[in-house]
Each structure stands twice: as structure tokens, then as C-alpha cells.
Jmol script that loads the backbone (N, CA, C; Angstrom):
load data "model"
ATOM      1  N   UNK A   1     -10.443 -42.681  25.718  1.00  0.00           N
ATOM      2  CA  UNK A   1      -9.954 -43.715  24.848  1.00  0.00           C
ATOM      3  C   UNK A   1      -8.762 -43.178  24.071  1.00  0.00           C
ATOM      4  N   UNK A   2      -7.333 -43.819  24.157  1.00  0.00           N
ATOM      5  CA  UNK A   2      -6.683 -43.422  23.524  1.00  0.00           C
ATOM      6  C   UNK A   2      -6.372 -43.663  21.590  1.00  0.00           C
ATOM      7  N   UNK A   3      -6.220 -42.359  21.181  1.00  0.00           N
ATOM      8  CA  UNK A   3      -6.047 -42.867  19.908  1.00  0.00           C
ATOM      9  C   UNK A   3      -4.686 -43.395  19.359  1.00  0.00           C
ATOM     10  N   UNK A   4      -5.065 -44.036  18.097  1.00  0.00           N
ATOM     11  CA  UNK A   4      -4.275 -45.089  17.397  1.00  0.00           C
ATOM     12  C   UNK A   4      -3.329 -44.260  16.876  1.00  0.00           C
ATOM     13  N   UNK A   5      -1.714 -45.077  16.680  1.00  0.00           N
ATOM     14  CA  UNK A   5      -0.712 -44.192  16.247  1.00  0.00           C
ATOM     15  C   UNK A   5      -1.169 -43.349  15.117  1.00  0.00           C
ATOM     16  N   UNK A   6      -2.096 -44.209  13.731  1.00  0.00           N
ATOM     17  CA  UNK A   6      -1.837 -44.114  12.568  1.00  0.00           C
ATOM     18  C   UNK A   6      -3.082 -42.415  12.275  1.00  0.00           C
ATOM     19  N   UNK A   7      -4.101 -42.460  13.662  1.00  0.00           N
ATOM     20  CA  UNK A   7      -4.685 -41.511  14.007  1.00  0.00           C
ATOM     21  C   UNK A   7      -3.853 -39.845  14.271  1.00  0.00           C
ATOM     22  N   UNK A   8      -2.486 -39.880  15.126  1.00  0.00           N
ATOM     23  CA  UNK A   8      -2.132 -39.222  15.581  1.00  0.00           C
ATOM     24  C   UNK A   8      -0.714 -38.716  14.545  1.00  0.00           C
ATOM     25  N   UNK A   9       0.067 -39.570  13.774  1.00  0.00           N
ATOM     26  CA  UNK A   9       0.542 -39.251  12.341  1.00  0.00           C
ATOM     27  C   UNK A   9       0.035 -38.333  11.493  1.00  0.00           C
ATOM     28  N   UNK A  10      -1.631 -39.061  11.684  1.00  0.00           N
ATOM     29  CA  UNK A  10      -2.160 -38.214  10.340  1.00  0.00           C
ATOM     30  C   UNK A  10      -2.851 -36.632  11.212  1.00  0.00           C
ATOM     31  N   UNK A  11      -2.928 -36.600  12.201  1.00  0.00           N
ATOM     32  CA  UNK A  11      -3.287 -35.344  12.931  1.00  0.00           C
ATOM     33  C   UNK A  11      -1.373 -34.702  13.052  1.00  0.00           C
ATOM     34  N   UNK A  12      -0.657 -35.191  12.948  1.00  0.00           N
ATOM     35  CA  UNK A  12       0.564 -34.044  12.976  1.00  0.00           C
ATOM     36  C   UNK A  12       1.093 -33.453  11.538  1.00  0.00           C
ATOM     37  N   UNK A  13       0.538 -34.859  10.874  1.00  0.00           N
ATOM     38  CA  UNK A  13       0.705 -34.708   9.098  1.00  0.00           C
ATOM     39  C   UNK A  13      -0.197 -33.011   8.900  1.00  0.00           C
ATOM     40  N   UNK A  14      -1.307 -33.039   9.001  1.00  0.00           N
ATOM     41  CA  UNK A  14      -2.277 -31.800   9.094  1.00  0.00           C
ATOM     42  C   UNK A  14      -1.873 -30.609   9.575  1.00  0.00           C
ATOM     43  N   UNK A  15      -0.876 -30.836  10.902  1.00  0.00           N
ATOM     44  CA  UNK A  15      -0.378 -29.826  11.734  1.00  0.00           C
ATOM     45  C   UNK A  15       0.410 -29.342  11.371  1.00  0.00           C
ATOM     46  N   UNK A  16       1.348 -30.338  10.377  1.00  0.00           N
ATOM     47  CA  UNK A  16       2.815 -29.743   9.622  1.00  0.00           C
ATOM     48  C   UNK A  16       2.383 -28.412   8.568  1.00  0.00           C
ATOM     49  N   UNK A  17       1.488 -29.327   7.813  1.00  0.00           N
ATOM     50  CA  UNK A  17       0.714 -28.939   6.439  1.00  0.00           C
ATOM     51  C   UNK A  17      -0.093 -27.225   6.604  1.00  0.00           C
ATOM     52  N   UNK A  18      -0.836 -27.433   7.460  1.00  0.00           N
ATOM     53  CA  UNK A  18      -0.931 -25.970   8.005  1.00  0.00           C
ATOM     54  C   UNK A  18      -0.063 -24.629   8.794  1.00  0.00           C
ATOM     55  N   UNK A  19       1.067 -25.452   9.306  1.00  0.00           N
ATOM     56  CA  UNK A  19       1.814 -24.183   9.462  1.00  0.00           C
ATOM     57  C   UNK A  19       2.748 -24.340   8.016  1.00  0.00           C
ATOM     58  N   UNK A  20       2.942 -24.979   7.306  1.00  0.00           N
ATOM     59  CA  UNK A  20       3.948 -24.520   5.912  1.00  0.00           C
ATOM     60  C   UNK A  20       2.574 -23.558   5.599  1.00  0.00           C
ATOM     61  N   UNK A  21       1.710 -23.523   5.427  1.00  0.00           N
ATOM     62  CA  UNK A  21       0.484 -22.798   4.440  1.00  0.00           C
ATOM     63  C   UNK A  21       0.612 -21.462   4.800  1.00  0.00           C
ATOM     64  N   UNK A  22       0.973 -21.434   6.591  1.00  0.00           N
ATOM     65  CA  UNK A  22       0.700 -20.273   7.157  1.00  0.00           C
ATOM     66  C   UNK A  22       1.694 -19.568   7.108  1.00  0.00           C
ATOM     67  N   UNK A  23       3.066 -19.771   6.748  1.00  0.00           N
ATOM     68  CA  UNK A  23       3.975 -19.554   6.981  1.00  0.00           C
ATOM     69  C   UNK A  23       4.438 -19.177   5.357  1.00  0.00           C
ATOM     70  N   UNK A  24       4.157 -19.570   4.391  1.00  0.00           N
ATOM     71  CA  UNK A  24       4.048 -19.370   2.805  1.00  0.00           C
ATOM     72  C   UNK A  24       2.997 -18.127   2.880  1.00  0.00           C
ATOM     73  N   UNK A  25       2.180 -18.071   3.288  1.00  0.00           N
ATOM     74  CA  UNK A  25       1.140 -16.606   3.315  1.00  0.00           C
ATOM     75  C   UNK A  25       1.853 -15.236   3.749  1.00  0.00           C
ATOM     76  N   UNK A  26       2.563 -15.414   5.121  1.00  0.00           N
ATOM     77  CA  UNK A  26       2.906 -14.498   5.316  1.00  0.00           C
ATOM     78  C   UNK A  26       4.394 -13.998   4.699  1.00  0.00           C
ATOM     79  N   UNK A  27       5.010 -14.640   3.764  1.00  0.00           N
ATOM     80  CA  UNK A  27       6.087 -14.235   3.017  1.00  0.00           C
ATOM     81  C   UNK A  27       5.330 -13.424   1.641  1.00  0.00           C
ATOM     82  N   UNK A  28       4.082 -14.255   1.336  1.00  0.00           N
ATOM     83  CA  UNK A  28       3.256 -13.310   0.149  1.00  0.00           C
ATOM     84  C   UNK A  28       2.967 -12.351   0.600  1.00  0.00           C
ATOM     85  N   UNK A  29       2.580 -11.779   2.327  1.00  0.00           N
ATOM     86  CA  UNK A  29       2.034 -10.568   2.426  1.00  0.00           C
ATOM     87  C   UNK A  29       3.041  -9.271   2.592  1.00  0.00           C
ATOM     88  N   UNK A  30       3.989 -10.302   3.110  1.00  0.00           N
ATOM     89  CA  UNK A  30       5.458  -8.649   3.258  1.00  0.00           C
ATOM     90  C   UNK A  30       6.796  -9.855   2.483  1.00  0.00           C
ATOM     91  N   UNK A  31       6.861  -9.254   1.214  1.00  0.00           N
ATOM     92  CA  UNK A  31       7.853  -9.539   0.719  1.00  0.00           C
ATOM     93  C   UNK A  31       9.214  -8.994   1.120  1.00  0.00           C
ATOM     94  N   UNK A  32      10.189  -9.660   1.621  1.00  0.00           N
ATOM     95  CA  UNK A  32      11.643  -9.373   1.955  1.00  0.00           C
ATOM     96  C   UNK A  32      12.260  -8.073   1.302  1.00  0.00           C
ATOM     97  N   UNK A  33      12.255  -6.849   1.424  1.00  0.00           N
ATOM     98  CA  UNK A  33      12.944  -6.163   0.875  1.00  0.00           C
ATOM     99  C   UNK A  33      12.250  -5.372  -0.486  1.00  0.00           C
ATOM    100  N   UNK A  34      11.071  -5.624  -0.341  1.00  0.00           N
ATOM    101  CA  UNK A  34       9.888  -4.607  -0.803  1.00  0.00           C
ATOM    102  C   UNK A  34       9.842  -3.344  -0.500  1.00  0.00           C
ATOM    103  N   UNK A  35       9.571  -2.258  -0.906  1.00  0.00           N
ATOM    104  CA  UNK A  35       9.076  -0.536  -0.814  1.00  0.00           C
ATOM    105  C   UNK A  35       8.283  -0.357  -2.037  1.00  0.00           C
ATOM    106  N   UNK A  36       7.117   0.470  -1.726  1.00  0.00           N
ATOM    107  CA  UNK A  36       6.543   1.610  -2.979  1.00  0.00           C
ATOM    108  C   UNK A  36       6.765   2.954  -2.459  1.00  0.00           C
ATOM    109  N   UNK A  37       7.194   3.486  -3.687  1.00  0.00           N
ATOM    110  CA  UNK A  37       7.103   4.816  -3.434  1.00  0.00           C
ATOM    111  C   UNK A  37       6.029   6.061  -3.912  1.00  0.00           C
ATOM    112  N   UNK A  38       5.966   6.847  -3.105  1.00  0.00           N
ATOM    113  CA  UNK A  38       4.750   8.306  -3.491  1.00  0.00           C
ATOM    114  C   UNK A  38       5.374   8.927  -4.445  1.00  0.00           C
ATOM    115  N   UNK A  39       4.477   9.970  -4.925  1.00  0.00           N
ATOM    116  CA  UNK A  39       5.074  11.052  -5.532  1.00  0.00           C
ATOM    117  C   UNK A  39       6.145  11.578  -4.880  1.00  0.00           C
ATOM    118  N   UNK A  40       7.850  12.492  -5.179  1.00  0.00           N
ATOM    119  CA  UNK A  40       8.140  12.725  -4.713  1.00  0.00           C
ATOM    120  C   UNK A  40       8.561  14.396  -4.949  1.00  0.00           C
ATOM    121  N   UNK A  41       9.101  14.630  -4.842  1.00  0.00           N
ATOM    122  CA  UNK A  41       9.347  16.360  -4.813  1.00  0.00           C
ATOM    123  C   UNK A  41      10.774  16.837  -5.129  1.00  0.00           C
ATOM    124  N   UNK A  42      11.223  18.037  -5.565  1.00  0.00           N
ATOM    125  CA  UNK A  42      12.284  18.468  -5.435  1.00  0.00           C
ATOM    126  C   UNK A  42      12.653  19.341  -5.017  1.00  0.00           C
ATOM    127  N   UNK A  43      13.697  19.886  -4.177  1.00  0.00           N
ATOM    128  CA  UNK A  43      13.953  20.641  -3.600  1.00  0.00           C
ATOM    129  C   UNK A  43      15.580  21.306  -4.471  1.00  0.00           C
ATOM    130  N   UNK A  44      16.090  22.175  -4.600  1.00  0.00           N
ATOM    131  CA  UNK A  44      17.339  22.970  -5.236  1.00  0.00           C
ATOM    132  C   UNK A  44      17.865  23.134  -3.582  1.00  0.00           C
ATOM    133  N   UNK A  45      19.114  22.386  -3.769  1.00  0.00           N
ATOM    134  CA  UNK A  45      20.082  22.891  -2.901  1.00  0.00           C
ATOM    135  C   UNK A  45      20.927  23.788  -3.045  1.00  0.00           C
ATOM    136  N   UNK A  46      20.603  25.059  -2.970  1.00  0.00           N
ATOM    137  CA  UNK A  46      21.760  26.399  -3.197  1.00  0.00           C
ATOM    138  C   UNK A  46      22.291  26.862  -1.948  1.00  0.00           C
ATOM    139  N   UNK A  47      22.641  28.290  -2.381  1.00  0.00           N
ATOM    140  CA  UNK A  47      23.835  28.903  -1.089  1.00  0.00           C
ATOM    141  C   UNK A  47      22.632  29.112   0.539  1.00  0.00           C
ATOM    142  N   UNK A  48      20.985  28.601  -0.124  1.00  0.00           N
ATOM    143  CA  UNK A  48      20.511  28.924   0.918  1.00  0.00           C
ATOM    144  C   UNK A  48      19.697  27.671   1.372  1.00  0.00           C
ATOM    145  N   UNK A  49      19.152  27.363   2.626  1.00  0.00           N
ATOM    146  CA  UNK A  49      18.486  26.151   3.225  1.00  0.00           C
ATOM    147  C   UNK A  49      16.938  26.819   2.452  1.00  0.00           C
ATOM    148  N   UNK A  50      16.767  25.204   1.631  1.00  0.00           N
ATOM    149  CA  UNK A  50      15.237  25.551   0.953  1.00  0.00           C
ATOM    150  C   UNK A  50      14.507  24.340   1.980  1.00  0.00           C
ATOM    151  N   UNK A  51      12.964  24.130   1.646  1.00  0.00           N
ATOM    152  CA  UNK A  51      12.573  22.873   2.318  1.00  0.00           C
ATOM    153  C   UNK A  51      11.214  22.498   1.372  1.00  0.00           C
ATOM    154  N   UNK A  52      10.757  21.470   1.477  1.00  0.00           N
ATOM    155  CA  UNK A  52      10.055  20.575   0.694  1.00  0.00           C
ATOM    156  C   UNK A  52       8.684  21.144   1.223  1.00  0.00           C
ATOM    157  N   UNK A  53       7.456  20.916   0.816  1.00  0.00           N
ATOM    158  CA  UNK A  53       6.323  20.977   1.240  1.00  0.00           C
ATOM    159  C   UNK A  53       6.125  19.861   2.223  1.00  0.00           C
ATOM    160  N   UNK A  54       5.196  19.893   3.515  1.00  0.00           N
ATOM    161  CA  UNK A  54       5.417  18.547   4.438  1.00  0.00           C
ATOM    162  C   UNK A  54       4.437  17.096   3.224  1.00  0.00           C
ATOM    163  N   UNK A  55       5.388  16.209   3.925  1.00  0.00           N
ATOM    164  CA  UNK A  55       5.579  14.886   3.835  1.00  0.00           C
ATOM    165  C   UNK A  55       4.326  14.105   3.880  1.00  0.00           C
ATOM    166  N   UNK A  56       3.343  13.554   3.580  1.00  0.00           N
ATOM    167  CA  UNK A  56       2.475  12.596   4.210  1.00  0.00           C
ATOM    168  C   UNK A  56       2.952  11.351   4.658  1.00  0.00           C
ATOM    169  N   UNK A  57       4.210  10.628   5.041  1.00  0.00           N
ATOM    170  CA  UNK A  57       4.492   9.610   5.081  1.00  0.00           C
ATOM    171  C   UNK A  57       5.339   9.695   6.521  1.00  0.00           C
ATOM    172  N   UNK A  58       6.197   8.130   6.597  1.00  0.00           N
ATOM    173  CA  UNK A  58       6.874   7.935   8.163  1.00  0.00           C
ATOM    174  C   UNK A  58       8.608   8.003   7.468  1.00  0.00           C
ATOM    175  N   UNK A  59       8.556   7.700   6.148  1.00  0.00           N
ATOM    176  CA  UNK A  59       9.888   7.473   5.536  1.00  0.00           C
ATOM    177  C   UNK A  59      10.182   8.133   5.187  1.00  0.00           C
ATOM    178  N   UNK A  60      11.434   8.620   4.055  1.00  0.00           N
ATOM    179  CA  UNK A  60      11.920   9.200   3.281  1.00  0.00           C
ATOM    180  C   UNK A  60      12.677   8.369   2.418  1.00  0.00           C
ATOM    181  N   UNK A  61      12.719   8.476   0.964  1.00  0.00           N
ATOM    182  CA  UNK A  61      14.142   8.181   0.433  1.00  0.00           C
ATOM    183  C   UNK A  61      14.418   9.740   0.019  1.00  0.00           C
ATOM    184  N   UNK A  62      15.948  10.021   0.253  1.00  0.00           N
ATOM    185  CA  UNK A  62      16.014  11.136  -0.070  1.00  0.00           C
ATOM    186  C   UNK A  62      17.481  11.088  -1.206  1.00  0.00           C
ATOM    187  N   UNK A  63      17.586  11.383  -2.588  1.00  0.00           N
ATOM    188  CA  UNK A  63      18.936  11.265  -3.404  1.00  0.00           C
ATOM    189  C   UNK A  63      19.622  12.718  -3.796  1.00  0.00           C
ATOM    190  N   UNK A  64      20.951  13.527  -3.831  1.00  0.00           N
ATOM    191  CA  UNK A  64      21.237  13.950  -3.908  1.00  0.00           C
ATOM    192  C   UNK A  64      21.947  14.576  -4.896  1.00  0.00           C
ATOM    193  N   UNK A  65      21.724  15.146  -6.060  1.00  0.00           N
ATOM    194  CA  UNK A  65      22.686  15.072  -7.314  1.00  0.00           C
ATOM    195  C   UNK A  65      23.927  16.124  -7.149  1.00  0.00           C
ATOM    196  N   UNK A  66      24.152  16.549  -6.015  1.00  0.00           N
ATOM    197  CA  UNK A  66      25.424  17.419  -5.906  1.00  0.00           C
ATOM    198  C   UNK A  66      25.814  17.368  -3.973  1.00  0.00           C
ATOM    199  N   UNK A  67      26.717  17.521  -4.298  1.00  0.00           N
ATOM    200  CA  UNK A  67      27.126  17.300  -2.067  1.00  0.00           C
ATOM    201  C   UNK A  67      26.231  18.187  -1.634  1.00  0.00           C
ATOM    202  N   UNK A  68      25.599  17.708  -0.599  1.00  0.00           N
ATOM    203  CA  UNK A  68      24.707  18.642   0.180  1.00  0.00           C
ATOM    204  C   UNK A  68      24.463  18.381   1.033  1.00  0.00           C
ATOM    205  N   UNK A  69      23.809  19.142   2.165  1.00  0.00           N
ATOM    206  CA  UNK A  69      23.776  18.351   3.821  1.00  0.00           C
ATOM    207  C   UNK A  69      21.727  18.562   3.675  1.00  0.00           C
ATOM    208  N   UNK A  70      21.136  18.095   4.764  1.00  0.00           N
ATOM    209  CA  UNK A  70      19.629  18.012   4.665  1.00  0.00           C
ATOM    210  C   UNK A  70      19.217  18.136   6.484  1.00  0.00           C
ATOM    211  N   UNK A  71      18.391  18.365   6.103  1.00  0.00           N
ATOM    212  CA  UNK A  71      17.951  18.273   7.527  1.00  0.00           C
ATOM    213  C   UNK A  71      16.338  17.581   7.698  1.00  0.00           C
ATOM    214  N   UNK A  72      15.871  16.829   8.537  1.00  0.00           N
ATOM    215  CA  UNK A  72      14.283  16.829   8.669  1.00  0.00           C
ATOM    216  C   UNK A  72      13.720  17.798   9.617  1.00  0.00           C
ATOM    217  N   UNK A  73      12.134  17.402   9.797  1.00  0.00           N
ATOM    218  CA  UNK A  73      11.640  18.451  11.100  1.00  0.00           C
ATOM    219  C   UNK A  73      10.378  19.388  10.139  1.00  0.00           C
ATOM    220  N   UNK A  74       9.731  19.996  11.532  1.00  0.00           N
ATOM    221  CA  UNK A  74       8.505  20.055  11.079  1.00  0.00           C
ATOM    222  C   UNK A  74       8.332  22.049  10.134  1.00  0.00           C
ATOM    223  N   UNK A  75       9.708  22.694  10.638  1.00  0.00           N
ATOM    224  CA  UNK A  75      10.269  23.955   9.886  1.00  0.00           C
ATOM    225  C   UNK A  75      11.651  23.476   9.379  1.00  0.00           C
ATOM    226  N   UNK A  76      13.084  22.519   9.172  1.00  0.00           N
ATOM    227  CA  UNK A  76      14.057  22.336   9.334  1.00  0.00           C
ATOM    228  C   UNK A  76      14.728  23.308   8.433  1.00  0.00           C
ATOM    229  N   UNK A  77      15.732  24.084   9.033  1.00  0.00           N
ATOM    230  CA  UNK A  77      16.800  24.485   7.943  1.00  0.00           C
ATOM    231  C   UNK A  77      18.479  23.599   8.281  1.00  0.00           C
ATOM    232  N   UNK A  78      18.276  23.636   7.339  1.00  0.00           N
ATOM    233  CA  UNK A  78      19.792  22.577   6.619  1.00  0.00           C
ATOM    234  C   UNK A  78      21.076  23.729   6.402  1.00  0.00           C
ATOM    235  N   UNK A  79      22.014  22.748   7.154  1.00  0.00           N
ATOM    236  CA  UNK A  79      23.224  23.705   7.573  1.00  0.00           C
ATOM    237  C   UNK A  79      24.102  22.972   7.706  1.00  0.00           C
ATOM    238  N   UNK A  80      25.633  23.233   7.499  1.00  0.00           N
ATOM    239  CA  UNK A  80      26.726  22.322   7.237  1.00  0.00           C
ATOM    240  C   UNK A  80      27.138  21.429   8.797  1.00  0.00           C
ATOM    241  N   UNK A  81      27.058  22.669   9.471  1.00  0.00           N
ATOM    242  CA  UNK A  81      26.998  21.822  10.853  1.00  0.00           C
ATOM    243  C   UNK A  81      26.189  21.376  11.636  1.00  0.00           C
ATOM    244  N   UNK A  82      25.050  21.143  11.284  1.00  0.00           N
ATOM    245  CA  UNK A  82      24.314  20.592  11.687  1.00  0.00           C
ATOM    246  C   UNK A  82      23.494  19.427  10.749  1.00  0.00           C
ATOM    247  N   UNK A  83      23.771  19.608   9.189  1.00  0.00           N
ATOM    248  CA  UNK A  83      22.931  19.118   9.083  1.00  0.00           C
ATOM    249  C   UNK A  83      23.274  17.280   8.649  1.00  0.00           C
ATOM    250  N   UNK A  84      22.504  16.469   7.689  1.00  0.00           N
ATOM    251  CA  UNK A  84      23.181  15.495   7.279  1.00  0.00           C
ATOM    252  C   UNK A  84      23.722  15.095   6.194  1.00  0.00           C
ATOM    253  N   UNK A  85      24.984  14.746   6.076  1.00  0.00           N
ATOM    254  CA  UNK A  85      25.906  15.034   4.863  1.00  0.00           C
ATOM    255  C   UNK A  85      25.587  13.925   3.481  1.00  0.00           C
ATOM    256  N   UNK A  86      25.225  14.511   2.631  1.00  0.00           N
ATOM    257  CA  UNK A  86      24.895  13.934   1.383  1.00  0.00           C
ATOM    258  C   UNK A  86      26.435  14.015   0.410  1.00  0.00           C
ATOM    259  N   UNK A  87      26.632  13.327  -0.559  1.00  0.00           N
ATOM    260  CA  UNK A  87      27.802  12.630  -1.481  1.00  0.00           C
ATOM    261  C   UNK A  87      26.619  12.839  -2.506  1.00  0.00           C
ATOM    262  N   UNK A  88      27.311  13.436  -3.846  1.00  0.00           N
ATOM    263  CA  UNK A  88      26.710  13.531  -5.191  1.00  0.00           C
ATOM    264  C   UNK A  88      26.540  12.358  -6.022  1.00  0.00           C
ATOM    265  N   UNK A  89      24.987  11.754  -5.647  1.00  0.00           N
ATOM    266  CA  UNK A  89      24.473  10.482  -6.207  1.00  0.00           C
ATOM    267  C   UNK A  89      24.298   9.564  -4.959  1.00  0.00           C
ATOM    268  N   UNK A  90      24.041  10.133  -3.662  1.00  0.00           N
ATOM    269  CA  UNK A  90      24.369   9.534  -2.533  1.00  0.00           C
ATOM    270  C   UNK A  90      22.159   9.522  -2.172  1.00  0.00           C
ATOM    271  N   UNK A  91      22.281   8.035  -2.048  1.00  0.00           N
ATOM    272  CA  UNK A  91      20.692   7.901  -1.748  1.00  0.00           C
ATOM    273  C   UNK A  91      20.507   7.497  -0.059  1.00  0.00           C
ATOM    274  N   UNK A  92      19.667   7.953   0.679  1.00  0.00           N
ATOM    275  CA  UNK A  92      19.599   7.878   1.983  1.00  0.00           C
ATOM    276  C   UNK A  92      18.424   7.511   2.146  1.00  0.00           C
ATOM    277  N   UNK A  93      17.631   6.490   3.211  1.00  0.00           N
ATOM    278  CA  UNK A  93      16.497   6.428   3.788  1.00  0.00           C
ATOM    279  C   UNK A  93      16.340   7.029   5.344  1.00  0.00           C
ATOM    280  N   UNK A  94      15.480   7.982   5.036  1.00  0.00           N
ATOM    281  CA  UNK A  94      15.317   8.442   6.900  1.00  0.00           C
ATOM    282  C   UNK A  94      13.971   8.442   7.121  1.00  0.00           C
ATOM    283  N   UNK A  95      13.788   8.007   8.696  1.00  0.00           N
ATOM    284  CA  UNK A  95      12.427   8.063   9.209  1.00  0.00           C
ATOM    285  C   UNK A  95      11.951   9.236   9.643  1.00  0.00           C
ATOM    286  N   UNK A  96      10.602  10.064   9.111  1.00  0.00           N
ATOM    287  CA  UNK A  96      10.297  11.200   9.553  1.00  0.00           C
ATOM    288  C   UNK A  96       8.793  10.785  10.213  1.00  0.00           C
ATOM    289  N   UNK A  97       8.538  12.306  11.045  1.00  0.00           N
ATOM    290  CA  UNK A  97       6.909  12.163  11.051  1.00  0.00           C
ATOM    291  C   UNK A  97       5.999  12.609   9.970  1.00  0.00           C
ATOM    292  N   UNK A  98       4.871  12.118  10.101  1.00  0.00           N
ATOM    293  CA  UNK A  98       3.975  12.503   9.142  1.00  0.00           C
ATOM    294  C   UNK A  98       3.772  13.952   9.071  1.00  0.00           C
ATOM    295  N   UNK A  99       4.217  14.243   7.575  1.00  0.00           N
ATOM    296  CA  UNK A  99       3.609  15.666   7.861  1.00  0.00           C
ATOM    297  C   UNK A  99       5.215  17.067   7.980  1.00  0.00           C
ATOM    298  N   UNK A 100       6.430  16.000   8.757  1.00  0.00           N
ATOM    299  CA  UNK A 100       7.695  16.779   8.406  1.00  0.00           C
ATOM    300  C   UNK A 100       7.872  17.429   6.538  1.00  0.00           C
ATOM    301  N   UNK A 101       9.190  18.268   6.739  1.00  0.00           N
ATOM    302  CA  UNK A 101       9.541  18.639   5.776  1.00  0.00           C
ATOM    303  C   UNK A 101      10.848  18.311   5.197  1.00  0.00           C
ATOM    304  N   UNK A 102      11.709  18.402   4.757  1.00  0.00           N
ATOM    305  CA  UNK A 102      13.068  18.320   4.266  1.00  0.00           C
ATOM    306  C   UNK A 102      13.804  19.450   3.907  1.00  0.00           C
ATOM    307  N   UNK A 103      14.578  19.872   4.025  1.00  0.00           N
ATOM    308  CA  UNK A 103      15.482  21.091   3.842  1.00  0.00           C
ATOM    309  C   UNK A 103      16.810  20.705   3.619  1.00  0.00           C
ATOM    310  N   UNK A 104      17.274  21.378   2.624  1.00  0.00           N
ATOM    311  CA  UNK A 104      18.927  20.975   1.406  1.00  0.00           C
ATOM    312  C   UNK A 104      19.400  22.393   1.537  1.00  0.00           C
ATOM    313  N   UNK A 105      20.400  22.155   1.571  1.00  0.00           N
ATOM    314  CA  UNK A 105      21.588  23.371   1.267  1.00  0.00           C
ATOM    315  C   UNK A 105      22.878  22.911   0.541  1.00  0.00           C
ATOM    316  N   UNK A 106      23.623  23.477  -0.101  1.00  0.00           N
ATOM    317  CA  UNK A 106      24.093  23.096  -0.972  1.00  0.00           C
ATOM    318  C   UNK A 106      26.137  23.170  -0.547  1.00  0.00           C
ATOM    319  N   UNK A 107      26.975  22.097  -0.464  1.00  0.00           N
ATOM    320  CA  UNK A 107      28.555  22.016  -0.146  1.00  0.00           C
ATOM    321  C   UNK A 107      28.805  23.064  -1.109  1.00  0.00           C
ATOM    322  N   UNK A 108      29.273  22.426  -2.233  1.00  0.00           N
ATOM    323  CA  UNK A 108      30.187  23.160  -3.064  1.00  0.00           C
ATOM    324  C   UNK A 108      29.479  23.815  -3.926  1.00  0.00           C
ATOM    325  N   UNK A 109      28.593  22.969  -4.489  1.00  0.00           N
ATOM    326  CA  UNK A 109      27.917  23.454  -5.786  1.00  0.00           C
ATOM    327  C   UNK A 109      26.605  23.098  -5.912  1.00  0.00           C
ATOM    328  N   UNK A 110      25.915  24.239  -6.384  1.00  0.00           N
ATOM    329  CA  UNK A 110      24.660  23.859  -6.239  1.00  0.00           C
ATOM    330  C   UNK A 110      23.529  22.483  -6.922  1.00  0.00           C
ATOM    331  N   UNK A 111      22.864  21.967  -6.561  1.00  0.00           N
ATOM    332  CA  UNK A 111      22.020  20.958  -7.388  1.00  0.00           C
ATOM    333  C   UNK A 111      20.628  20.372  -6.417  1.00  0.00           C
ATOM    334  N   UNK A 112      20.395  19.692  -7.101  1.00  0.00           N
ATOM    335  CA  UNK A 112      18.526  18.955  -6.944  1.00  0.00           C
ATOM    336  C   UNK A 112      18.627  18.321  -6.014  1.00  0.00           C
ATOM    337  N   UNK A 113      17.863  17.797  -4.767  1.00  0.00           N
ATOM    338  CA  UNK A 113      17.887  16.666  -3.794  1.00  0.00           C
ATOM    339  C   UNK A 113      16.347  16.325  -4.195  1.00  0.00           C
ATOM    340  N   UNK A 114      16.141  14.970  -4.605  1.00  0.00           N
ATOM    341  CA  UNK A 114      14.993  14.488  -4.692  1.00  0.00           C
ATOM    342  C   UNK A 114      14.283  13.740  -3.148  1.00  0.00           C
ATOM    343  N   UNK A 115      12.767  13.963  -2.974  1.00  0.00           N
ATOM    344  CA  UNK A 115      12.628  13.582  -1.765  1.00  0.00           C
ATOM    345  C   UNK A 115      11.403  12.569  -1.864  1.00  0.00           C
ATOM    346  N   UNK A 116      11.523  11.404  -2.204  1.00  0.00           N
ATOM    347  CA  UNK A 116      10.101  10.669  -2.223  1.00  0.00           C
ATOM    348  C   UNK A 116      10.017   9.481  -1.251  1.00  0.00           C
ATOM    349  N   UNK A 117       8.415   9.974  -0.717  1.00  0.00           N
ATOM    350  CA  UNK A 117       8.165   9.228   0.275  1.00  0.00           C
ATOM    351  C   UNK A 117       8.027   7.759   0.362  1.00  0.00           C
ATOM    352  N   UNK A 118       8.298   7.263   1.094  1.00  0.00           N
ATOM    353  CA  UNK A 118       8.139   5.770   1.227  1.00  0.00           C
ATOM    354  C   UNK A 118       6.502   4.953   1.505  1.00  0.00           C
ATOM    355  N   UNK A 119       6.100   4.471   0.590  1.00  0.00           N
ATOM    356  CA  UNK A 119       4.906   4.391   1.057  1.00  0.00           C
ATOM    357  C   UNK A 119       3.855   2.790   1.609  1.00  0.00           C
TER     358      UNK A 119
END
end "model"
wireframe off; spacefill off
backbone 0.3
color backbone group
């Protein structure tokens, strides 16, 4: 038996109504441009490659208060040619494995690279 228009309105009316609901939920569950962060650590970038204690996380934010290059990895030492070039006040996100470390060495002058995980 086929149903009546005013039947099949109000069954798409329902259909609309539940995907806005479903679709409003999942913007509450991952907000656009959200991060928390862990504790994070510091490392001194001087004339020598230092490295962080390992990581529990997949991220990094890593900020730099003097030019310095960095490296990731599960021993990494940080080196001008090899490593990745930081700008004084220069904030970076990199993906590590769980459990990597971070290693700073220092351009010109020595200073702090902060390393907190993304969580």
C-alpha cells in the first residue's frame, strides 16, 4: 500500500532533522582547530646537540627562543646540516613517534627550545 504524500514529508522532515543533529554532534566532538597540550620540557641549545627525555606523544609543538636547528628520532643529534632550522621565537609542529626525543643545537647564540607534546 502506498503511502500518502503528507506521510512521506513528514518521514523526510525526520530524516532532515536527524542528520542536522548528527552532524551538530560531530562538530562538538572535534572542534575545528582545537589542541591540548602535555607537560612540556626544555632543552638549552648550546655549542653542543642536547636532547629531551623521550616523548609520550605522536606530536610536537616545538618553540625556539634563539636560532637553532632540532632534530627528532629515537637518539637524534641536531646539527646545522642536517638538522631543522628554527628562527628566534619561531614555533613549529612536528609529527614524532611515541616515545622519540628532540635534540637542539644552537646557530649563533645560545638559548631554550621548549618541547611540549601535543596531546
Amino acid at each position: 500500500m502506498p503511502l500518502h504524500p503528507s506521510h512521506l514529508e513528514a518521514a523526510h522532515a525526520a530524516n532532515r532533522a536527524a542528520e542536522d543533529t548528527l552532524a551538530a554532534a560531530r562538530l562538538r566532538a572535534a572542534p575545528i582547530g582545537s589542541r591540548a597540550y602535555g607537560a612540556g620540557q626544555q632543552v638549552a641549545s648550546g655549542a653542543a646537540s642536547a636532547q629531551t627525555t623521550a616523548i609520550a606523544a605522536a606530536e610536537v609543538l616545538i618553540h625556539a627562543s634563539a636560532a637553532c636547528y632540532v632534530a627528532t628520532g629515537a637518539n637524534p643529534v641536531a646539527a646545522a646540516t642536517t638538522g631543522i632550522p628554527l628562527n628566534a621565537g619561531e614555533k613549529l609542529l612536528v609529527r614524532i613517534t611515541s616515545g622519540d626525543k628532540v635534540a637542539a643545537i644552537q646557530n649563533a647564540a645560545a638559548g631554550v627550545v621548549n618541547v611540549v607534546p601535543v596531546v
